[in-house]
C-alpha positions as CSV (number, residue, x, y, z in Angstrom):
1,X,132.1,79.8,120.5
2,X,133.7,76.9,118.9
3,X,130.9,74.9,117.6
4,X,132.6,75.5,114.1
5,X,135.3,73.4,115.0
6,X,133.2,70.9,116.5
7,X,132.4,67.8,114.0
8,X,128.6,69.0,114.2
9,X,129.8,72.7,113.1
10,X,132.0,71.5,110.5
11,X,129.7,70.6,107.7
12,X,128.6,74.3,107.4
13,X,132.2,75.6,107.2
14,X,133.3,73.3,104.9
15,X,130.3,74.6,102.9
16,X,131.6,78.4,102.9
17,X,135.1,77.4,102.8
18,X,137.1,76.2,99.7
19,X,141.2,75.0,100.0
20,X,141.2,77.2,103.2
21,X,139.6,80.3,101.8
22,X,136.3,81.8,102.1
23,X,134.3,81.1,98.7
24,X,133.1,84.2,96.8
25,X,129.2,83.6,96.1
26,X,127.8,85.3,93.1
27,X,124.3,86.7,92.9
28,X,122.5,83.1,92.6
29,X,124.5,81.1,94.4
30,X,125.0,80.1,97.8
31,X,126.4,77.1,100.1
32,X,124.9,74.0,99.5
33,X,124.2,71.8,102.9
34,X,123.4,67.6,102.5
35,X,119.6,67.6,103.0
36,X,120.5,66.4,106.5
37,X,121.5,69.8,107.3
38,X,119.0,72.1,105.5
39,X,119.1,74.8,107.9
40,X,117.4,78.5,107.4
41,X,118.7,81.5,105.9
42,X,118.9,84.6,107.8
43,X,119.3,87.8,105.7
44,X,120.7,91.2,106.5
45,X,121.9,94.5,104.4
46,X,124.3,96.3,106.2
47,X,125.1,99.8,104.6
48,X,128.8,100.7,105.8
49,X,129.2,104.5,105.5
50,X,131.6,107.2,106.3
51,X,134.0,109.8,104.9
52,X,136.4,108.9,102.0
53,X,139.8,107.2,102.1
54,X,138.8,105.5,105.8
55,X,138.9,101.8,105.2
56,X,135.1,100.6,104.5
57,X,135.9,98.9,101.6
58,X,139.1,97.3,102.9
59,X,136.3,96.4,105.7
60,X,134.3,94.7,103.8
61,X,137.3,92.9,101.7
62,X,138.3,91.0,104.9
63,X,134.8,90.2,105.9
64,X,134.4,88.5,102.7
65,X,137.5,87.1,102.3
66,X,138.9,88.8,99.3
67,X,141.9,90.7,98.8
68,X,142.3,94.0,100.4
69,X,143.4,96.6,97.4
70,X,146.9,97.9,98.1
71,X,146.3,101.0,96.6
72,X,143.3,103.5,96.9
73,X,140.4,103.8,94.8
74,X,137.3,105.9,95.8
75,X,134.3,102.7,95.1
76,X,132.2,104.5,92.2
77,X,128.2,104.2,93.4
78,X,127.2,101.6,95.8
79,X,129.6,98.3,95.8
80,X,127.3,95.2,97.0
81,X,129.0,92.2,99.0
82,X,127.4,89.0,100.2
83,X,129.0,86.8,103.0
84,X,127.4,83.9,104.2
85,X,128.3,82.6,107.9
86,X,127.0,80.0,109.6
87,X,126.1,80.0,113.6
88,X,124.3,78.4,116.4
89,X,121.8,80.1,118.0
90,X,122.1,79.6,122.4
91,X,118.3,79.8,123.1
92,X,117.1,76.8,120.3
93,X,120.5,75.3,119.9
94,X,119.7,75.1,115.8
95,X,122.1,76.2,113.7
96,X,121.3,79.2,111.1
97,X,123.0,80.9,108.1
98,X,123.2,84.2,108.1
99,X,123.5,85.9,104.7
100,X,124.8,89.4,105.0
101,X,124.9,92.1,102.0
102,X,126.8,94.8,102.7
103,X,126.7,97.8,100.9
104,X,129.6,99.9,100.5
């Protein structure tokens, strides 16, 4: 659980961190690894549903990183959300990113 802290995890959190805060990837972008640590990409869509007013987007606002709105605003259509995490999978012992859309 703490290989991120490690020095062998730290290279892929310093690659989805910036100054202490999660970055915030656009469409085409994502962290860039030395070629030394060229490790694969994992993808997932998660759809977060429920009824109004109940907290998805402020959900996925701390999974990402970002600012929790203070005041509430149904999201208009379908709000898309990419988060990138690095871990280290027990049964290989390789690391992987995994790059998670979620749609809110």
């Amino acid at each position: 659980p703490d290989w991120l802290l490690s020095p062998d995890g730290r290279p892929y959190l310093d690659a989805i961190f910036q100054k202490n805060q999660r970055r915030v990837f656009n469409l085409l972008e994502h962290p860039v690894l030395p070629p030394t640590l060229a490790t694969p990409t994992v993808t997932y869509k998660l759809f977060v549903s429920g009824k109004s007013g109940v907290g998805k987007s402020a959900l996925v606002a701390t999974l990402a990183g970002t600012s929790v709105p203070s005041t509430h605003n149904e999201t208009l259509g379908i709000e898309v959300t990419t988060v990138y995490w690095p871990a280290k999978i027990r049964a290989s012992g390789r690391p992987v990113i995994f790059q998670l859309h979620f749609w809110d």
